[in-house]
TIRO-2110 file (N, C-alpha, C; in Angstrom, 1 decimal):
// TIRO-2110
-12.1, 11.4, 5.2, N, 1, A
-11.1, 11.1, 4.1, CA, 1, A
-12.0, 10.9, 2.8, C, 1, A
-11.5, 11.2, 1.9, N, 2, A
-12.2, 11.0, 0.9, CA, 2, A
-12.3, 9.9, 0.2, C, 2, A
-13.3, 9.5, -0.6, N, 3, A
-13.3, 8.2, -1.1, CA, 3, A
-12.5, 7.7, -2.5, C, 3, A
-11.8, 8.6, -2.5, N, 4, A
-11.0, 8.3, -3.9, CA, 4, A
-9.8, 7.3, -3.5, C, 4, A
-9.3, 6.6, -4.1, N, 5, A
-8.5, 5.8, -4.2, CA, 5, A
-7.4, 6.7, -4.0, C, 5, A
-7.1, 7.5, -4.9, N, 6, A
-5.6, 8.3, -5.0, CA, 6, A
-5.8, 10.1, -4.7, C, 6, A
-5.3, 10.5, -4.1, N, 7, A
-5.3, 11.9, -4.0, CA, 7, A
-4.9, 12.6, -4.9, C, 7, A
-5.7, 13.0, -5.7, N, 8, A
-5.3, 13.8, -7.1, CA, 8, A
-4.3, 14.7, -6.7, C, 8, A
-4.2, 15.6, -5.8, N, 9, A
-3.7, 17.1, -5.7, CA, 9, A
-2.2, 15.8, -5.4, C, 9, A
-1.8, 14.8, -4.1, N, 10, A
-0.6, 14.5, -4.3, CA, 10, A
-0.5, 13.8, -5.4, C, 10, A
-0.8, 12.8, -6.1, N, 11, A
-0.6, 12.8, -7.4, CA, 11, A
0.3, 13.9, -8.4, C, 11, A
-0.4, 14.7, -8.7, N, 12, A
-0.2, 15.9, -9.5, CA, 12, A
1.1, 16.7, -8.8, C, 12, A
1.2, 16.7, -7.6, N, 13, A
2.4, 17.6, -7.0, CA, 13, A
3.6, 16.6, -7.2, C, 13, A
3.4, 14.8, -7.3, N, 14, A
4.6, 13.8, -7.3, CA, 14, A
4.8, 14.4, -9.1, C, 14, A
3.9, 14.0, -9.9, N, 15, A
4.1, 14.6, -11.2, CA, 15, A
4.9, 15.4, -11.7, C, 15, A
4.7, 16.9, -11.0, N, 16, A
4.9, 18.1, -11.2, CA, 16, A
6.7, 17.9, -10.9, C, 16, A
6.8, 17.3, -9.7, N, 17, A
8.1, 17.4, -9.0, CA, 17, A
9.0, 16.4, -9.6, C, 17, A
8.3, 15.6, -10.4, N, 18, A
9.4, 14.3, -11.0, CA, 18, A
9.0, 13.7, -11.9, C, 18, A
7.8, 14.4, -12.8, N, 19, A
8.0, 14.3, -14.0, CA, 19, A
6.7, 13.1, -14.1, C, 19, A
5.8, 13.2, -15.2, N, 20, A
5.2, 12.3, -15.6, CA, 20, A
5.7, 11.1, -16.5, C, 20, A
6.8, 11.4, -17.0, N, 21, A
7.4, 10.1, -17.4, CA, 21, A
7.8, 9.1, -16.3, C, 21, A
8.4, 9.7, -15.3, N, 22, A
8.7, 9.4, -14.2, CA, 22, A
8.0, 8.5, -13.6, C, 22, A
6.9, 9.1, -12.8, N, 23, A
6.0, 9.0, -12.3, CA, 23, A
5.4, 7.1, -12.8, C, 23, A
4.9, 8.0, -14.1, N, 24, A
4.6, 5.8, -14.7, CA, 24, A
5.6, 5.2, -13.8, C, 24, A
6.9, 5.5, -14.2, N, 25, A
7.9, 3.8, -14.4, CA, 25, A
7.5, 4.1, -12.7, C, 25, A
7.8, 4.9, -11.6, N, 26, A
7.3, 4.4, -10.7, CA, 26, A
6.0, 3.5, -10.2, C, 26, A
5.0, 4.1, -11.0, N, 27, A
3.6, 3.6, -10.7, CA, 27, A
3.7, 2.0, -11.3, C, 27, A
4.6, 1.9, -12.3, N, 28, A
4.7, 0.5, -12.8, CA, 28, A
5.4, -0.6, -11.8, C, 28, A
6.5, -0.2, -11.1, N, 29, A
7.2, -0.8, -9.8, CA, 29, A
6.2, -0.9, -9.2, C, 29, A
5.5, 0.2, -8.5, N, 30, A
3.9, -0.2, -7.7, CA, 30, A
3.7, -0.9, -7.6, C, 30, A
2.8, -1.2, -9.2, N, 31, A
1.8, -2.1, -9.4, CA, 31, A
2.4, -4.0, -9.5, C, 31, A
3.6, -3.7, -9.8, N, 32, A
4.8, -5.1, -9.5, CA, 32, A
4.8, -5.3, -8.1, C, 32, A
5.4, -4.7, -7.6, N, 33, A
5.8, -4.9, -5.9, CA, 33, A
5.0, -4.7, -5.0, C, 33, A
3.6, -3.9, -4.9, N, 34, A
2.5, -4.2, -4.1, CA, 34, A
2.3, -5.4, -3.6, C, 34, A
1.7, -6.0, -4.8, N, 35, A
1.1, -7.5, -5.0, CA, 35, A
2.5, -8.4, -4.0, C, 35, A
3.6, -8.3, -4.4, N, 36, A
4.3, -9.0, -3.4, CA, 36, A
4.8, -8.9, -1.3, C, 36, A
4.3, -7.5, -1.7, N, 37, A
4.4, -7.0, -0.1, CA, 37, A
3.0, -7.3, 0.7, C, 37, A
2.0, -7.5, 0.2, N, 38, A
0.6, -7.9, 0.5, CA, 38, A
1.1, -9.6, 0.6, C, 38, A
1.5, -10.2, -0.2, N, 39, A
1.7, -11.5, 0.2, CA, 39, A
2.7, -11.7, 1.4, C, 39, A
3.8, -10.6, 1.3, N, 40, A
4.6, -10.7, 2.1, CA, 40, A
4.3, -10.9, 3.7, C, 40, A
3.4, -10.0, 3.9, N, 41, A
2.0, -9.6, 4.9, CA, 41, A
1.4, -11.1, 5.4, C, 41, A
1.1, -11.6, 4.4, N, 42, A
0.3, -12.7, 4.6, CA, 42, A
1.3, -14.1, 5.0, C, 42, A
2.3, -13.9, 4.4, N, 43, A
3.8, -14.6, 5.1, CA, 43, A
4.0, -14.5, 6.7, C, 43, A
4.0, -13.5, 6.4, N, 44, A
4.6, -13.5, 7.7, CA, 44, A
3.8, -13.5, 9.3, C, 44, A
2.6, -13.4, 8.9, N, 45, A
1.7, -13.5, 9.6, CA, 45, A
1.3, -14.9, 9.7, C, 45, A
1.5, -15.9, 8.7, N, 46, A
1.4, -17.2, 9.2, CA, 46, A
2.3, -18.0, 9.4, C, 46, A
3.8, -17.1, 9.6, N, 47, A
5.2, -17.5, 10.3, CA, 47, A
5.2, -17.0, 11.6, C, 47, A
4.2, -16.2, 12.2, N, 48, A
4.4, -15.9, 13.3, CA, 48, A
5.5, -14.6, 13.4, C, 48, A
6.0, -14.1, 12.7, N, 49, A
6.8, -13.2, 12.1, CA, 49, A
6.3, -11.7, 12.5, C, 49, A
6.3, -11.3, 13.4, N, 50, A
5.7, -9.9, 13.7, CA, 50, A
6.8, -8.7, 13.1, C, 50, A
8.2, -8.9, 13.3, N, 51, A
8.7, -8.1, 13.0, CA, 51, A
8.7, -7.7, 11.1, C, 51, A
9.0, -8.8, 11.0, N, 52, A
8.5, -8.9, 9.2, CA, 52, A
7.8, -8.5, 8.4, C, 52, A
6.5, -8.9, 9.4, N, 53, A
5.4, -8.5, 9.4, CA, 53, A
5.3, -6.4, 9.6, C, 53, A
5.9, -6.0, 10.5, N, 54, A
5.9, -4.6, 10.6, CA, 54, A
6.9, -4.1, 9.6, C, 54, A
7.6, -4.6, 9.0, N, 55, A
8.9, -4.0, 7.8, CA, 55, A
7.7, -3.9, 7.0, C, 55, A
7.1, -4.8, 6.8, N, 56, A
6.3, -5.0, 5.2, CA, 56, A
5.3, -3.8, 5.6, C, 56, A
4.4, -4.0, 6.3, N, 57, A
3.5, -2.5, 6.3, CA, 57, A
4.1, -1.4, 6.1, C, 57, A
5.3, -1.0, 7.0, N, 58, A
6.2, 0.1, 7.3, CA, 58, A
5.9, 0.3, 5.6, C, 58, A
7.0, -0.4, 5.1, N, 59, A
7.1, -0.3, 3.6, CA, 59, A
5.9, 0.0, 2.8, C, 59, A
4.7, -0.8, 2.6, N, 60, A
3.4, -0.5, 2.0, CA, 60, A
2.9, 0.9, 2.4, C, 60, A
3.1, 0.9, 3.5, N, 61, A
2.6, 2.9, 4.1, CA, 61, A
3.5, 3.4, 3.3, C, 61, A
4.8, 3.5, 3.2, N, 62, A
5.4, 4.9, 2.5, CA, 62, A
4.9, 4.7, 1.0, C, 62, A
5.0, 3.4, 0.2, N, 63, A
4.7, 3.6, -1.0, CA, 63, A
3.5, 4.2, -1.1, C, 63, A
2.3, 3.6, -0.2, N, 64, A
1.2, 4.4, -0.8, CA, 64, A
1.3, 5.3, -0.8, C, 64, A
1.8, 6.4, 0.7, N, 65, A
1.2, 7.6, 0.8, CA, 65, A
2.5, 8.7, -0.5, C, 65, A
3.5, 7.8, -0.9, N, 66, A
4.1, 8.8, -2.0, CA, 66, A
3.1, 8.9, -3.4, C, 66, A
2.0, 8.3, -3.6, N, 67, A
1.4, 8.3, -5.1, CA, 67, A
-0.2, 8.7, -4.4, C, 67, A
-0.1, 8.9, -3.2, N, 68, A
-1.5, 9.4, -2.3, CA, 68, A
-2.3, 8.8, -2.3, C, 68, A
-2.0, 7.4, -2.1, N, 69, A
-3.2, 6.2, -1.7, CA, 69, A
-2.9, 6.5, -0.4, C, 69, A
-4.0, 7.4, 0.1, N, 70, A
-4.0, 7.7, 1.7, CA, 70, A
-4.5, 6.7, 2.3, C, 70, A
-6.0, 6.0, 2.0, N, 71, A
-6.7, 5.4, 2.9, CA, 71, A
-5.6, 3.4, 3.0, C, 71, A
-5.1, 3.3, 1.7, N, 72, A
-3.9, 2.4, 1.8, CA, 72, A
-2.8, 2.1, 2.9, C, 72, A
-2.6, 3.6, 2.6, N, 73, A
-1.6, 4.2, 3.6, CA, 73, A
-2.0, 4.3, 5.3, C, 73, A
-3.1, 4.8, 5.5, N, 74, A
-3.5, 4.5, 6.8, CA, 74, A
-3.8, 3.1, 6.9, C, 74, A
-4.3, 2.1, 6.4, N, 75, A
-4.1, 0.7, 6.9, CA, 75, A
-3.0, 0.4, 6.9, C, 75, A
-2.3, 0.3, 6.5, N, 76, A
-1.0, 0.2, 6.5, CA, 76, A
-0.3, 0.2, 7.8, C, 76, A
-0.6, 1.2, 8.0, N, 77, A
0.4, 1.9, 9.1, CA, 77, A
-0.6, 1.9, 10.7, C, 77, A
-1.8, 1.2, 10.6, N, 78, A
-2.4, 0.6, 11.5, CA, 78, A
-1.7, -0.8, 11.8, C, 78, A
-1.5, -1.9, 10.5, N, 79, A
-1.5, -2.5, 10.7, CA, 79, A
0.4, -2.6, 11.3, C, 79, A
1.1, -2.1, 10.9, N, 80, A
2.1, -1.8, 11.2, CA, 80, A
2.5, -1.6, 13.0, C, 80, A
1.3, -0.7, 13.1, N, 81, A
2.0, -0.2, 14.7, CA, 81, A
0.9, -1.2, 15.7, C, 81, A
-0.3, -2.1, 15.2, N, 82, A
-0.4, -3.3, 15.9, CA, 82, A
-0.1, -4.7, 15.2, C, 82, A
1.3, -4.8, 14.8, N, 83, A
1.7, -6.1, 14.4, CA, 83, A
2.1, -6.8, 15.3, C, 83, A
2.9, -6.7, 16.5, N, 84, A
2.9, -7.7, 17.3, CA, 84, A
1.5, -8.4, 17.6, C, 84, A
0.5, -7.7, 18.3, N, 85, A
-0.7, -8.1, 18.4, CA, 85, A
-1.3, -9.1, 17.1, C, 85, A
-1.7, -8.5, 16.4, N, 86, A
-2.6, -9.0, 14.7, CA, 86, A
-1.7, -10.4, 14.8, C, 86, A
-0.2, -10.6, 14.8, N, 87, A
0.6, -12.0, 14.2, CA, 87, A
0.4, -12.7, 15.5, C, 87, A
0.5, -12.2, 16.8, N, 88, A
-0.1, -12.8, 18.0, CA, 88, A
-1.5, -13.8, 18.2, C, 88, A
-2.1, -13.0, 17.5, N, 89, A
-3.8, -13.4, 17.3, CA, 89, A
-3.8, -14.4, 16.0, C, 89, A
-2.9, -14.3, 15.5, N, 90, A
-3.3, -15.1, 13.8, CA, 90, A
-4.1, -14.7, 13.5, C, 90, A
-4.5, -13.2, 13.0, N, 91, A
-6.0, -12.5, 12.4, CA, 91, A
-5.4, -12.3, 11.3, C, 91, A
-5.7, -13.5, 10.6, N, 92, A
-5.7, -12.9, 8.8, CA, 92, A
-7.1, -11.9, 8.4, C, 92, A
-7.8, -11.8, 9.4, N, 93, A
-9.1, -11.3, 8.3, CA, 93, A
-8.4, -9.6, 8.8, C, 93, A
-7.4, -9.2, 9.7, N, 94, A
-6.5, -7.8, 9.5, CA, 94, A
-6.3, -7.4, 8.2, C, 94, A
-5.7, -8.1, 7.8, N, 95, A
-5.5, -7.8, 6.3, CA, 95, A
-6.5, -7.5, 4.9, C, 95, A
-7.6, -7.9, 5.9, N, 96, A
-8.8, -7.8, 4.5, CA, 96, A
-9.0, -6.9, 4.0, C, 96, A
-9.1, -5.5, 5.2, N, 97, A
-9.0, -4.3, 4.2, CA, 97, A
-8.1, -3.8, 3.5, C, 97, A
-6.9, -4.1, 4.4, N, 98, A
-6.0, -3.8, 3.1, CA, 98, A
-6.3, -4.3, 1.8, C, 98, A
-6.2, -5.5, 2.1, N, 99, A
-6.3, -6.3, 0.4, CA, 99, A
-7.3, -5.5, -0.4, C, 99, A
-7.9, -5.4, -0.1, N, 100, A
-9.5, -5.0, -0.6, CA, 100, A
-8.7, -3.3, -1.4, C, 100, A
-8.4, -2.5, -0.2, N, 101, A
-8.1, -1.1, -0.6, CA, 101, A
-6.9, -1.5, -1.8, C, 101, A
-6.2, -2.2, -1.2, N, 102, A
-5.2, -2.1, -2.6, CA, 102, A
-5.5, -2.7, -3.6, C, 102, A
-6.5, -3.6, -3.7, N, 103, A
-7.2, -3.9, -5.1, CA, 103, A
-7.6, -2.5, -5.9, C, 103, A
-8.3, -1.6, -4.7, N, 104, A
-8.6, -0.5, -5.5, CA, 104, A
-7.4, 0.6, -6.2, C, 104, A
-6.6, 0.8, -5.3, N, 105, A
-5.8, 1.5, -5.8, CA, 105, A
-5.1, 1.3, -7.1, C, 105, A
-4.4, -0.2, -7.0, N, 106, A
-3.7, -0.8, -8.3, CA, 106, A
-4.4, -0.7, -9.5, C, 106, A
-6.0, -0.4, -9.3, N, 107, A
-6.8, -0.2, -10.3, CA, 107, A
-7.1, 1.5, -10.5, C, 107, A
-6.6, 2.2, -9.7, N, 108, A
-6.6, 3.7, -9.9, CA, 108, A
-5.7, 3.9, -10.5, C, 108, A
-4.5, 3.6, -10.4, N, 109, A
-3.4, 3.9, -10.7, CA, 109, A
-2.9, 3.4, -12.1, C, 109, A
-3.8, 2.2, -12.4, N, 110, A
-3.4, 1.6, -13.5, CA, 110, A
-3.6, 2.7, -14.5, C, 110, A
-5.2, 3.3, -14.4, N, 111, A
-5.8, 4.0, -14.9, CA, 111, A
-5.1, 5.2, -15.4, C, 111, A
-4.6, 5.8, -14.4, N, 112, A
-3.3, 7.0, -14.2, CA, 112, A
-2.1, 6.7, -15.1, C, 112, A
-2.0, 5.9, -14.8, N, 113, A
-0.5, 5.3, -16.0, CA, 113, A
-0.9, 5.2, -16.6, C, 113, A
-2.1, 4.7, -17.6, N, 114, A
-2.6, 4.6, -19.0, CA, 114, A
-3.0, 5.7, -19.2, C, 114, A
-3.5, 6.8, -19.0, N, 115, A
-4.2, 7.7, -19.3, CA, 115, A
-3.7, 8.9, -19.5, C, 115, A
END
């Protein structure tokens, strides 16, 4: 996988297909509602909340992989299809790559919307 944050080519094809005006006001929802689904994550994982817990990944996977934060998107969707386990265990440090990757992304994308 590559080390980019966002996949230029899906990028450019969400663009192409719905407009770069578009695209911002989406990437601006993103960058709003990320940050609260990552906490959501961290909710629910110290409620013991597995299924919650699996909505909120569920969710984080499709956002990313629509703006082609793949490697986002594959944590995501790891952490998703072992969330009974992960909320079982109380492993908050599961979440660290996510956090970490979506730091990066929010910061690709900001980039993208400004630019």
């Amino acid at each position: 996988m590559s080390d980019a944050a966002i996949d230029a080519a899906t990028f450019r094809e969400l663009q192409e297909a719905a407009g770069a005006e578009f695209v911002a006001e989406l990437v601006g929802t993103f960058l709003d509602e990320a940050p609260r689904m990552t906490n959501a994550l961290a909710a629910a994982l110290a409620a013991g909340d597995a299924d919650a817990f699996r909505r909120t990944a569920h969710s984080l996977k499709s956002n990313a992989a629509t703006f082609g934060a793949l490697q986002l998107a594959a944590l995501a969707r790891e952490l998703e299809q072992r969330a009974a386990g992960v909320v079982a265990a109380g492993d908050a440090r599961a979440l660290d790559a996510l956090l970490a990757e979506h730091a990066r992304v929010a910061s690709a994308l900001a980039e993208l919307k400004d630019g």
